[in-house]
Structures are given as C-alpha cells and as structure tokens.
N, C-alpha and C positions, 0 to 999 in steps of 0.2 A: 504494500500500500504506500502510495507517495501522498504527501497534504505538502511540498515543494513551490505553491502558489504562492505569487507576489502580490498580487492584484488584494487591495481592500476589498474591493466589490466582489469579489472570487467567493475569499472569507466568507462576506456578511450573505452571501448567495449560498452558500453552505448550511452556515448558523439557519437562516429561510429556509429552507429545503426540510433540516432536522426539527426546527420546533414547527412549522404546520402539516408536516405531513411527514412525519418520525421518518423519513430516510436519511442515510447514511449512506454515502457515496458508494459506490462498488468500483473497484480496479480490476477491470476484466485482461488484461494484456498486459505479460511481463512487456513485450517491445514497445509499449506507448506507456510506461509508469504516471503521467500526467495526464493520462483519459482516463476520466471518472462519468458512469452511469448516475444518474438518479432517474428512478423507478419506482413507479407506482406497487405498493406490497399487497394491492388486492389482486391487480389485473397483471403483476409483470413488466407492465410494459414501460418503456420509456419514458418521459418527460423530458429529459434531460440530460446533455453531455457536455460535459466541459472539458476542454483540452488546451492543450499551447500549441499554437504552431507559426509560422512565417507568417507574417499580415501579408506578404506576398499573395499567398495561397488566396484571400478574399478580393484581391483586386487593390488595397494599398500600398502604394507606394513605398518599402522599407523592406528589410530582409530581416527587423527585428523580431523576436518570438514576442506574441499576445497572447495572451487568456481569452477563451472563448466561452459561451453555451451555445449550441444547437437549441430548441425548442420546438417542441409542434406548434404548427399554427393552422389555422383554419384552412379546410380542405381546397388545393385550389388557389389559394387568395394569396401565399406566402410570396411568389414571386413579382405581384402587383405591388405587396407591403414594402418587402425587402428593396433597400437603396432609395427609397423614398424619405427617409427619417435615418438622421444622424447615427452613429452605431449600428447600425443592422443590415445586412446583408444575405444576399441566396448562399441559402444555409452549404457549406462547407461541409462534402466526404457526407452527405447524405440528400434524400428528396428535397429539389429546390420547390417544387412546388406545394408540400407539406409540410414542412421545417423553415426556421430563418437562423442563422446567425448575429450572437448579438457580440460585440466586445466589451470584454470586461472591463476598462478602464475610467469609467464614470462617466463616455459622454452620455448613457440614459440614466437617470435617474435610479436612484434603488425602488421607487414607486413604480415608476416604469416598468423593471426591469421585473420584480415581484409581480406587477399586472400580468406579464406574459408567460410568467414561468405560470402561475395562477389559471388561467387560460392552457397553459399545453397538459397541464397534470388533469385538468375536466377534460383535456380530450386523449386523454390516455384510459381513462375509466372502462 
C-alpha cells in the first residue's frame, strides 16, 4: 500500500471518501503503487481512482507528475463536461464518455470536487 501523495486535496479526498462512505483506498497493482481504487462496499464497483501521472498524459503542457481522480459521471454527458471547467478533463486510461478526470491541485474547489465524487458513488450503486 503507498498513501506517497503530495496533493492537500489528495488527502482531504481520502479523509471524504473514508468518513461518508467508510472506504479505504484499495492498491490493486504492485506496478502502479500510487493507483488507489475507491469502491462502492455494496455494489463493488468503482467510484473512484486516483493516480499520479505526467499532466502530459491529459493534454497539459509539462512532463511534471499530478495527482488525479477518475470519476463516473453521467452516462454520455462526460465528454461535453470535461475541458469545459477548469481542472477536469476526458477522463484519462479509462471511458471518456463515462468518466472525467479531475486534478488534484485545488483548481476545483473541495465542494466541487466532493459534489462529483458524490455524484459518481450514486452512480456506482
């Protein structure tokens, strides 16, 4: 298990995660020690992944490593959302039209950013 994150918002997205909906990260892959699941403990399913990787990979300009979530987002509608609003992006290493990527470095709000994780955990049910 890696908790290796830099990001505040990483953190306080964790701390979220564990007090409204009692998960606990999961490190499924020695080769990626800083991809963490969050998963629904009724249904299994996903809500959430957070990883590090190149903001290259999203289309930013820099070869520096970010903190990410994945999130589900409404069926469809992800890649209308994504790149229209500061921090979010066609979710990365997963369905661009199901998923968005958001980064973790404070440009959305922890309101924000809880609204959406909020929002992928009802559609993970």
């Amino acid at each position: 298990m890696s908790m290796s994150y830099k990001s505040a918002q990483t953190l306080r997205l964790l701390d979220y995660a564990k007090n409204n909906y009692a998960t606990e990260p999961e490190f499924l892959w020695a080769k990626t020690p800083d991809c963490a699941v969050l998963r629904n403990s009724n249904s299994r399913k996903w809500y959430g992944i957070i990883m590090v990787i190149p903001a290259n990979k999203i289309g930013i300009d820099s070869d520096n490593l970010i903190e990410i979530v994945n999130v589900r987002f409404s069926k469809g509608e992800a890649l209308d959302f994504a790149g229209n609003v500061p921090g979010i992006y066609p979710a990365w290493h997963m369905n661009k039209k199901n998923w968005i990527t958001i980064v973790l470095d404070g440009t959305l709000s922890d309101e924000q950013l809880f609204g959406l994780v909020n929002q992928s955990f009802g559609l993970s049910i």
